[in-house]
Gaussian input, Z-matrix of N, CA and C with variables (Angstrom, degrees):
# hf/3-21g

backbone

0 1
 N
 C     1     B1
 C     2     B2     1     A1
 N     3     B3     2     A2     1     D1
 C     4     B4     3     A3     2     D2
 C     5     B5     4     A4     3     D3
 N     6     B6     5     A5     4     D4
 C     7     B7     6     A6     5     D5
 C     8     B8     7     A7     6     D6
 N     9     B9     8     A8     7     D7
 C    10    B10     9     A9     8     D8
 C    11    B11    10    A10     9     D9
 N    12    B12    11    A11    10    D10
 C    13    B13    12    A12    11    D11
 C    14    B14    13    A13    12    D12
 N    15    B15    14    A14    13    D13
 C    16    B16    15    A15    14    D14
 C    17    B17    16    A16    15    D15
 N    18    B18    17    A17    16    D16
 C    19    B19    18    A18    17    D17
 C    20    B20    19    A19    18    D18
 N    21    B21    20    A20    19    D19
 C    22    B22    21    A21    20    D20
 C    23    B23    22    A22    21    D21
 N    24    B24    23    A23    22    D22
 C    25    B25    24    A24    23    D23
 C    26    B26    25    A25    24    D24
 N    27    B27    26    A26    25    D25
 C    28    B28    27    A27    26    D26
 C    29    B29    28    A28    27    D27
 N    30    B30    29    A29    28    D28
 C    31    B31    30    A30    29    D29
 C    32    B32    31    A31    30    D30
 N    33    B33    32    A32    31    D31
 C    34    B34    33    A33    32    D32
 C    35    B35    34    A34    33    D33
 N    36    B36    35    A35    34    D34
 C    37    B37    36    A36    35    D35
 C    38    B38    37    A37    36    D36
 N    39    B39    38    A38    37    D37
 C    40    B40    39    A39    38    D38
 C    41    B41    40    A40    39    D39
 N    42    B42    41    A41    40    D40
 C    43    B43    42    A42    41    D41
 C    44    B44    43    A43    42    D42
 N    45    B45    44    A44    43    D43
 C    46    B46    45    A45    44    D44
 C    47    B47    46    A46    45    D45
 N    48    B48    47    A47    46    D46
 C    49    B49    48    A48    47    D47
 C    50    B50    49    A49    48    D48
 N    51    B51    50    A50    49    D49
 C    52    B52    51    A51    50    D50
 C    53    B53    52    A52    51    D51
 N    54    B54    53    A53    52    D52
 C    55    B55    54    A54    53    D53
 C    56    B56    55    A55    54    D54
 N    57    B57    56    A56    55    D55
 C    58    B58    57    A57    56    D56
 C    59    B59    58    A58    57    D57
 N    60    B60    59    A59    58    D58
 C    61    B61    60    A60    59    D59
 C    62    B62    61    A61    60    D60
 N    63    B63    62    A62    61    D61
 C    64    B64    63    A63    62    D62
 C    65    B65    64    A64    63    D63
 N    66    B66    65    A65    64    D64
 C    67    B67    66    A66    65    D65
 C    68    B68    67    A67    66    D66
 N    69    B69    68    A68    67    D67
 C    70    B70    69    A69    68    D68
 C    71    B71    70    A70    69    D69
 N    72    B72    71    A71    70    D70
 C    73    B73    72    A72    71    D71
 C    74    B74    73    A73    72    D72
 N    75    B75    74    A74    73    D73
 C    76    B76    75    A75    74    D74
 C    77    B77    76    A76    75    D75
 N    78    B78    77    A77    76    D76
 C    79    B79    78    A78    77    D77
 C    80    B80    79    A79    78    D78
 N    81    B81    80    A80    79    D79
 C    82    B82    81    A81    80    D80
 C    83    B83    82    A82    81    D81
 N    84    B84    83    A83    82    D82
 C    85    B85    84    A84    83    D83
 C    86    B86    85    A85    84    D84
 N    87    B87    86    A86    85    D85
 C    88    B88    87    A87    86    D86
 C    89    B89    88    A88    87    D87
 N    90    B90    89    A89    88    D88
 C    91    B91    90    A90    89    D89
 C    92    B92    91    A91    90    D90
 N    93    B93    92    A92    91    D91
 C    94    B94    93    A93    92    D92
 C    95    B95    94    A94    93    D93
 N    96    B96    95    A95    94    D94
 C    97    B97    96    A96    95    D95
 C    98    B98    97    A97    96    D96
 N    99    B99    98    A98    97    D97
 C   100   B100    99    A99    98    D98
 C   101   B101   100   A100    99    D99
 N   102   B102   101   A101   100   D100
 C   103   B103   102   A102   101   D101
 C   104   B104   103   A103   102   D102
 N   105   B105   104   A104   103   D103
 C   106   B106   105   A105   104   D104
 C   107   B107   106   A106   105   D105
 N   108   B108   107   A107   106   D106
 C   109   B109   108   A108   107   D107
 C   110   B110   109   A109   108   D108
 N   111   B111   110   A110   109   D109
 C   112   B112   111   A111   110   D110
 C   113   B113   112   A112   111   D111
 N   114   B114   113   A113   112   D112
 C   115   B115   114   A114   113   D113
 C   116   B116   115   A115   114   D114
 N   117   B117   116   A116   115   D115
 C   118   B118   117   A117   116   D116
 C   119   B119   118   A118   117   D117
 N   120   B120   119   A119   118   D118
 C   121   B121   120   A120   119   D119
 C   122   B122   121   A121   120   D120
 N   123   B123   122   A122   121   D121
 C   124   B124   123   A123   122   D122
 C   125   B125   124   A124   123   D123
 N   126   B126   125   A125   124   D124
 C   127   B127   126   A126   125   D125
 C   128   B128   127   A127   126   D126
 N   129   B129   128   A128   127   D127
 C   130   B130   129   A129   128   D128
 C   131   B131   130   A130   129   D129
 N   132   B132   131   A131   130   D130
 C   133   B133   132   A132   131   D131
 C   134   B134   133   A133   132   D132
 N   135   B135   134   A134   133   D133
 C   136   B136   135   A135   134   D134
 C   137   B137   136   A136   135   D135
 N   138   B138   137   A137   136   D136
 C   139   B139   138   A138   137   D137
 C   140   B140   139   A139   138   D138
 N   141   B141   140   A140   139   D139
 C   142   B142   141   A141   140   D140
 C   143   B143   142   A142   141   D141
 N   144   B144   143   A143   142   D142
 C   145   B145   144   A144   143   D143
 C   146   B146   145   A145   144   D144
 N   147   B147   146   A146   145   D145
 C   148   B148   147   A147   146   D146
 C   149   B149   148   A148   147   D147
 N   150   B150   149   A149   148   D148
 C   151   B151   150   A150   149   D149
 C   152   B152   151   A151   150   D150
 N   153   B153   152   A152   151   D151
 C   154   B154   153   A153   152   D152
 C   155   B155   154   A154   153   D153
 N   156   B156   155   A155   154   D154
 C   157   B157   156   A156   155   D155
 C   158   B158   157   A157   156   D156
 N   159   B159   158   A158   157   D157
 C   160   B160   159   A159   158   D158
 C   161   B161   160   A160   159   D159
 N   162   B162   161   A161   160   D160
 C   163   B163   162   A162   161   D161
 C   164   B164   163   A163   162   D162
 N   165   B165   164   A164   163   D163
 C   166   B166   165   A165   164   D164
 C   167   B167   166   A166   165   D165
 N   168   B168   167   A167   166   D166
 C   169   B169   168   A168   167   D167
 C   170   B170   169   A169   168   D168
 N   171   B171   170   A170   169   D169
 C   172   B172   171   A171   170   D170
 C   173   B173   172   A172   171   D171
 N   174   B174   173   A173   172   D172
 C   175   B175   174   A174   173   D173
 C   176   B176   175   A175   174   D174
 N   177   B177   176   A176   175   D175
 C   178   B178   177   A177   176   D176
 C   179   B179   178   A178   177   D177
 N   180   B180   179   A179   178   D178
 C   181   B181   180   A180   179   D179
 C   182   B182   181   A181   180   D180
 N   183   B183   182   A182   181   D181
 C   184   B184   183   A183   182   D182
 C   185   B185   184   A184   183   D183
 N   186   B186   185   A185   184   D184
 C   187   B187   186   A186   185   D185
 C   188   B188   187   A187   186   D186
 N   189   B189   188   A188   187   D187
 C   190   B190   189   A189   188   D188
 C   191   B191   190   A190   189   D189
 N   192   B192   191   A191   190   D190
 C   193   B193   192   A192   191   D191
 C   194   B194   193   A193   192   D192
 N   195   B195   194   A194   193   D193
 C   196   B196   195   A195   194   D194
 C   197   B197   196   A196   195   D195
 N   198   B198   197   A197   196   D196
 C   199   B199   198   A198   197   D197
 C   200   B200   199   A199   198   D198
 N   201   B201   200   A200   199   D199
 C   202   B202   201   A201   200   D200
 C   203   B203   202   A202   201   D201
 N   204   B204   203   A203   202   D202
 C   205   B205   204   A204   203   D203
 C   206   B206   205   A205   204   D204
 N   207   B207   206   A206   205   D205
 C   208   B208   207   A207   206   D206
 C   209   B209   208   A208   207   D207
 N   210   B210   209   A209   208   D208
 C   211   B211   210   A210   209   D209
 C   212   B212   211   A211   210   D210
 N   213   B213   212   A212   211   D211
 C   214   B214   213   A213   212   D212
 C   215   B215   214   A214   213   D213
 N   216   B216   215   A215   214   D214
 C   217   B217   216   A216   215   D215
 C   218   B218   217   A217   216   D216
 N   219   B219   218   A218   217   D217
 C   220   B220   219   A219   218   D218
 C   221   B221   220   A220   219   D219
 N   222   B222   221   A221   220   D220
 C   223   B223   222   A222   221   D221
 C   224   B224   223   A223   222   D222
 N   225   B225   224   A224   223   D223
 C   226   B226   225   A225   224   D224
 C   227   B227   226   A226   225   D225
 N   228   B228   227   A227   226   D226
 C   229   B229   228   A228   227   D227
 C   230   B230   229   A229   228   D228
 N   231   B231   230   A230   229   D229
 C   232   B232   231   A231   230   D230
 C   233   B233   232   A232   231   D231
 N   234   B234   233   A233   232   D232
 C   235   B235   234   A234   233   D233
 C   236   B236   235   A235   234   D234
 N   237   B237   236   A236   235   D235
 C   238   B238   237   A237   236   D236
 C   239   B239   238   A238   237   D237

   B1=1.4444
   B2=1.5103
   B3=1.2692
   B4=1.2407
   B5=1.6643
   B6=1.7530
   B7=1.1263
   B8=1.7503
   B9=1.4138
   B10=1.4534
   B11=1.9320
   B12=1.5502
   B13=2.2026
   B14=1.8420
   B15=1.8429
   B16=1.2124
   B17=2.1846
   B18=0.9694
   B19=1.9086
   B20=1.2057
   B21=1.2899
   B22=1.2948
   B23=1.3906
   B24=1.5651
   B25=1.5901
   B26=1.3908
   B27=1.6504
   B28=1.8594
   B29=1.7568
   B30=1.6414
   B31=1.3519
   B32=1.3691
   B33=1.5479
   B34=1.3394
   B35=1.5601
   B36=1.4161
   B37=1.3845
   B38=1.3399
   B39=1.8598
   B40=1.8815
   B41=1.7716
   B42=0.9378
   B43=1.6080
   B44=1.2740
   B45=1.2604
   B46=1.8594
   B47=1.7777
   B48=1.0956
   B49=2.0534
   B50=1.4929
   B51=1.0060
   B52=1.4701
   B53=1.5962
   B54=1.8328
   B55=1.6458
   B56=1.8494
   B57=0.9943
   B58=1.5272
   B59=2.1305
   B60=1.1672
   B61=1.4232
   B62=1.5031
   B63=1.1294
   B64=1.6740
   B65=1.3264
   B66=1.1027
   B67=1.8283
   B68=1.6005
   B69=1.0405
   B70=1.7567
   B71=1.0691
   B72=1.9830
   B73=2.1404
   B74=1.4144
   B75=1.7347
   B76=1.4555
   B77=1.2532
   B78=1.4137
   B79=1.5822
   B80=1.4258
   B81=1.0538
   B82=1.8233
   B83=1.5745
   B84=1.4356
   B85=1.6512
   B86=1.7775
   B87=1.7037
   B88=1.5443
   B89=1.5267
   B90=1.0703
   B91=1.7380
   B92=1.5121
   B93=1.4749
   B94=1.8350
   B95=1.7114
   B96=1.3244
   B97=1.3234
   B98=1.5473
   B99=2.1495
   B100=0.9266
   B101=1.6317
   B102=1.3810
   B103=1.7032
   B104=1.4676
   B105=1.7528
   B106=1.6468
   B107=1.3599
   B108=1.3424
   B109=0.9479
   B110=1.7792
   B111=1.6874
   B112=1.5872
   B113=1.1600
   B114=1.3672
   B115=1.1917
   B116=2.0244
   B117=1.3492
   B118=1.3912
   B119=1.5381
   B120=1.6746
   B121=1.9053
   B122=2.0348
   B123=1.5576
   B124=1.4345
   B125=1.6467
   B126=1.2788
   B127=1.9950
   B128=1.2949
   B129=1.5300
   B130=1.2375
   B131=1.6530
   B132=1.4237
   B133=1.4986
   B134=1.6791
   B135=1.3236
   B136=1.3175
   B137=1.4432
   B138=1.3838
   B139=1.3441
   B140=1.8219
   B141=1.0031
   B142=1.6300
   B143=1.7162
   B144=1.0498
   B145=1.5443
   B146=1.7461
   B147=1.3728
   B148=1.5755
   B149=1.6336
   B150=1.0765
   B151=2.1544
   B152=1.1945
   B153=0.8705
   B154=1.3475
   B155=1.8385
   B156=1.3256
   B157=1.9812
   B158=1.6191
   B159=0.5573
   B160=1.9953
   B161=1.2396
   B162=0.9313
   B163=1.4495
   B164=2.2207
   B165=0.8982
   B166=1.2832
   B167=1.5295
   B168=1.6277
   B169=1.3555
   B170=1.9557
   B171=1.3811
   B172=1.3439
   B173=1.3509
   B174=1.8875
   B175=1.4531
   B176=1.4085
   B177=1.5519
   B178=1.6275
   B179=1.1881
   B180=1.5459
   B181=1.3606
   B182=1.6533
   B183=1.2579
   B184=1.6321
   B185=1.3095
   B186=1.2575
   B187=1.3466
   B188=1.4768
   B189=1.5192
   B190=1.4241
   B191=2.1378
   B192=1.7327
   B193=1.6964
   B194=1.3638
   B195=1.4718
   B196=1.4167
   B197=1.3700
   B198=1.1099
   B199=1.7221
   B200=2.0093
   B201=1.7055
   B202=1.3027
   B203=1.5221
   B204=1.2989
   B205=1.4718
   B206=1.6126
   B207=1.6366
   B208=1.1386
   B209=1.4001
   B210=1.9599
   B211=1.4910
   B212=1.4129
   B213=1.3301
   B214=2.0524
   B215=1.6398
   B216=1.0600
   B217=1.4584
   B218=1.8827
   B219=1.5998
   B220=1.4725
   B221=1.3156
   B222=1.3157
   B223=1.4517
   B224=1.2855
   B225=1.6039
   B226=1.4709
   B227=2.3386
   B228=1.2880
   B229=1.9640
   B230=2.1660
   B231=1.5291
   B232=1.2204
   B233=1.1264
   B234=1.6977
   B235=1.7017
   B236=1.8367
   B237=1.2187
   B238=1.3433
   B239=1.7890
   A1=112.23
   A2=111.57
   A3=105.65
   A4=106.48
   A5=114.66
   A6=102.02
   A7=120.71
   A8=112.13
   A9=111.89
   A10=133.06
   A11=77.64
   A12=89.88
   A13=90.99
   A14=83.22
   A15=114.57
   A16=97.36
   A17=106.22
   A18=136.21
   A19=121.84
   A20=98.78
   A21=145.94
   A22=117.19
   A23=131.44
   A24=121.73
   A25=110.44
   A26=122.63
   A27=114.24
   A28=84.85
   A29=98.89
   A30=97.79
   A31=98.40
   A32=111.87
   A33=129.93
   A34=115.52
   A35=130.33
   A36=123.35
   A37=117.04
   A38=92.54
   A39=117.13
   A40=101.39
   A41=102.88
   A42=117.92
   A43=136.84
   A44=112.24
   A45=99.96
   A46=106.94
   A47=98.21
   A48=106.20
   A49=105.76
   A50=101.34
   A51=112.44
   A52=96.78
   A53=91.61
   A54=130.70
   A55=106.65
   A56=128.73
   A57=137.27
   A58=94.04
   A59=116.68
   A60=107.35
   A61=116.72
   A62=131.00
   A63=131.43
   A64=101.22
   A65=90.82
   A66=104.33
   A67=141.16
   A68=145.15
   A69=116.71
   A70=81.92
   A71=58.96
   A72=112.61
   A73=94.20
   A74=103.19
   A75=116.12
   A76=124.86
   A77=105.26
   A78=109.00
   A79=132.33
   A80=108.30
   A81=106.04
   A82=123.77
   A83=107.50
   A84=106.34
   A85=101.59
   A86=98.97
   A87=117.98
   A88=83.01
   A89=121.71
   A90=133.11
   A91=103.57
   A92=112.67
   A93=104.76
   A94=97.27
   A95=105.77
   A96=103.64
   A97=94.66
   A98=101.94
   A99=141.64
   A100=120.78
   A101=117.20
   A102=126.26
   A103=93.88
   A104=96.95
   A105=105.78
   A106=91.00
   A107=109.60
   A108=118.42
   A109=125.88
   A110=114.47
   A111=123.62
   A112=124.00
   A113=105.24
   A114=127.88
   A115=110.41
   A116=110.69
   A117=129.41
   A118=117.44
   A119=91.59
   A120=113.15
   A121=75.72
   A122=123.53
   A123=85.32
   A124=141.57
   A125=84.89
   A126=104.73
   A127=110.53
   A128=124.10
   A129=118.23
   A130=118.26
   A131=102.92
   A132=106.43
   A133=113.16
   A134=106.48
   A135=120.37
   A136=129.69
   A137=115.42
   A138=119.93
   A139=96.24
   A140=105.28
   A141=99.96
   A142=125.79
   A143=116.51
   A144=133.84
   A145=105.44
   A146=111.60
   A147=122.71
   A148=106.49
   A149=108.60
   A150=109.43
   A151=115.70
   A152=122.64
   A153=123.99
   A154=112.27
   A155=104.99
   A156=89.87
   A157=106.81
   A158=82.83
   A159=111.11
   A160=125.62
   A161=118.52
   A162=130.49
   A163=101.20
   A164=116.77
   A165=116.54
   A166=133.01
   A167=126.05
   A168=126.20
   A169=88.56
   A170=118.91
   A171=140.96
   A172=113.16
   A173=106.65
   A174=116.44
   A175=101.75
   A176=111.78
   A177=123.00
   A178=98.19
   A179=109.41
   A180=121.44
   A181=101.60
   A182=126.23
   A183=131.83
   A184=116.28
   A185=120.71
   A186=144.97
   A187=102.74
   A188=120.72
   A189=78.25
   A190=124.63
   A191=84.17
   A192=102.32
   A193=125.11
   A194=110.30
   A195=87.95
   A196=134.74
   A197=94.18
   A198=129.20
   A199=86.20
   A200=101.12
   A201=101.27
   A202=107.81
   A203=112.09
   A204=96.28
   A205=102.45
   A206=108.27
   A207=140.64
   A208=102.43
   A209=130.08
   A210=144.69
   A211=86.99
   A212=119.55
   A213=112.75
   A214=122.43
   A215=92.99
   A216=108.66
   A217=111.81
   A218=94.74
   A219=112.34
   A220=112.29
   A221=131.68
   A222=130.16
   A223=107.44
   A224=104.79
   A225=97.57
   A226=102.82
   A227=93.70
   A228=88.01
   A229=91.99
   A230=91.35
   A231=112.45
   A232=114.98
   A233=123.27
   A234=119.74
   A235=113.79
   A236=112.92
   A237=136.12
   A238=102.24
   D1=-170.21
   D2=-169.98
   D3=-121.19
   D4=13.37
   D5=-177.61
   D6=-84.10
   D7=7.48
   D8=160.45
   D9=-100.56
   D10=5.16
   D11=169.46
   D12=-78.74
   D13=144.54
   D14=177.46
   D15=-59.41
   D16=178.85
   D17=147.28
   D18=-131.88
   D19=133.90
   D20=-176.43
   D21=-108.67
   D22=71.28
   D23=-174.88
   D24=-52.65
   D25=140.24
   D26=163.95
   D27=-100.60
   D28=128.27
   D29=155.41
   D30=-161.06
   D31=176.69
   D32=172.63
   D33=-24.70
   D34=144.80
   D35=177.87
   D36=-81.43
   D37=-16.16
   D38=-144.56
   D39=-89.25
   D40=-7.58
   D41=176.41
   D42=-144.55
   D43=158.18
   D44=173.90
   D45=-82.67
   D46=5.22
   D47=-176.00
   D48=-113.99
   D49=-171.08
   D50=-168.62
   D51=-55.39
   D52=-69.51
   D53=-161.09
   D54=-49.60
   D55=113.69
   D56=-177.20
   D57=-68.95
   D58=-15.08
   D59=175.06
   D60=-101.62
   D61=7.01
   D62=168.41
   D63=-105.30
   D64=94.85
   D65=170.73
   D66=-57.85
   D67=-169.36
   D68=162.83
   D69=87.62
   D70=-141.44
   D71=-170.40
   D72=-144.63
   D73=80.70
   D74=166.08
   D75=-68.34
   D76=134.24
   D77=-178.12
   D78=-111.06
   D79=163.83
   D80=-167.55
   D81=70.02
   D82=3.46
   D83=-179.05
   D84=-66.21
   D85=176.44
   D86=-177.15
   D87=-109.62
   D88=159.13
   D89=161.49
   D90=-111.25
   D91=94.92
   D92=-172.52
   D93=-86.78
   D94=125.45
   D95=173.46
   D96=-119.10
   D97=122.78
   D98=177.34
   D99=-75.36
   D100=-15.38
   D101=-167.08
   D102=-178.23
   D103=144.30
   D104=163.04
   D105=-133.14
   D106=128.07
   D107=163.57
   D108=-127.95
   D109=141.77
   D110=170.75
   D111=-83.23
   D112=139.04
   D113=-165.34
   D114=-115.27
   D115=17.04
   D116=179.54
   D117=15.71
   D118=-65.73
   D119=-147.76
   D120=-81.19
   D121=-42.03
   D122=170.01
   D123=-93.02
   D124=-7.79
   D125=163.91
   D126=106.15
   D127=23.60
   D128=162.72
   D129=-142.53
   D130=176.56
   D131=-177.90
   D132=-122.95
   D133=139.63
   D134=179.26
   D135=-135.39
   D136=138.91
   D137=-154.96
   D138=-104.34
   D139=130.96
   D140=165.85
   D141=-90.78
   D142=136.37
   D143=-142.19
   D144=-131.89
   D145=84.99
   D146=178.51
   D147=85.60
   D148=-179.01
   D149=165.01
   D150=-42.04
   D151=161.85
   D152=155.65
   D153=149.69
   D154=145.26
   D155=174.68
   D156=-103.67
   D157=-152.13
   D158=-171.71
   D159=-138.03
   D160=120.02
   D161=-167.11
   D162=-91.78
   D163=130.55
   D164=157.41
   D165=-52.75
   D166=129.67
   D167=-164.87
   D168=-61.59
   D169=171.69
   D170=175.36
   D171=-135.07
   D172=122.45
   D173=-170.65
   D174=-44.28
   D175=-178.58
   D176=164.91
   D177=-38.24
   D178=-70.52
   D179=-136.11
   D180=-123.51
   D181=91.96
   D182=177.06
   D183=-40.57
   D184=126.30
   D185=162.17
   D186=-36.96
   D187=-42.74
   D188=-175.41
   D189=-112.71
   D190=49.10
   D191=147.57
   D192=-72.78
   D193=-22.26
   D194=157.62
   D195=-142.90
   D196=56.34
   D197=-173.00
   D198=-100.19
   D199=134.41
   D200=-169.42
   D201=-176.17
   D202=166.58
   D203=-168.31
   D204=-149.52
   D205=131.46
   D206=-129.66
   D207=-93.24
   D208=79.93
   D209=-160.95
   D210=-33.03
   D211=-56.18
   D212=-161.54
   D213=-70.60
   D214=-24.58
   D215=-168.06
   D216=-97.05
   D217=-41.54
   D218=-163.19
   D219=65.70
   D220=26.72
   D221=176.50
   D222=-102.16
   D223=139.28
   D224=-174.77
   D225=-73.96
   D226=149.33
   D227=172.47
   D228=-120.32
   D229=172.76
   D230=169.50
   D231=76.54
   D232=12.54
   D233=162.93
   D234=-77.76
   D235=-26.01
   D236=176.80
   D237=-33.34

């Protein structure tokens, strides 16, 4: 099951609260969490906390190291 993966809150950077406009160390807020979502293949779970999207994790090593383009030809290679 999944009740021994860590959490991981996604929220605003701009605050310790949900809201990116209560500045500080606002007090008395609610934390409305809108979605929880798993994250399995990396071993934890995270709740999402106000708007916001999500960016996708990135292999070791990015695809586009070898995306490149070919001085003789001028064709780009390595989208294949």
């Amino acid at each position: 099951g999944f009740n021994d993966l860590p959490i991981c809150m996604a929220k605003t950077h701009l605050s310790l609260s949900h809201d990116p406009t209560k500045k500080g160390e606002p007090k008395g807020f609610v934390v409305p969490i809108r979605e929880v979502r798993a994250s399995i293949g990396a071993g934890f779970i995270y709740p999402l906390l106000g708007t916001m999207t999500t960016m996708p994790g990135l292999p070791t090593r990015p695809c586009f190291y070898d995306i490149d383009i070919d001085p003789e030809t001028e064709e780009i290679v390595g989208l294949s």
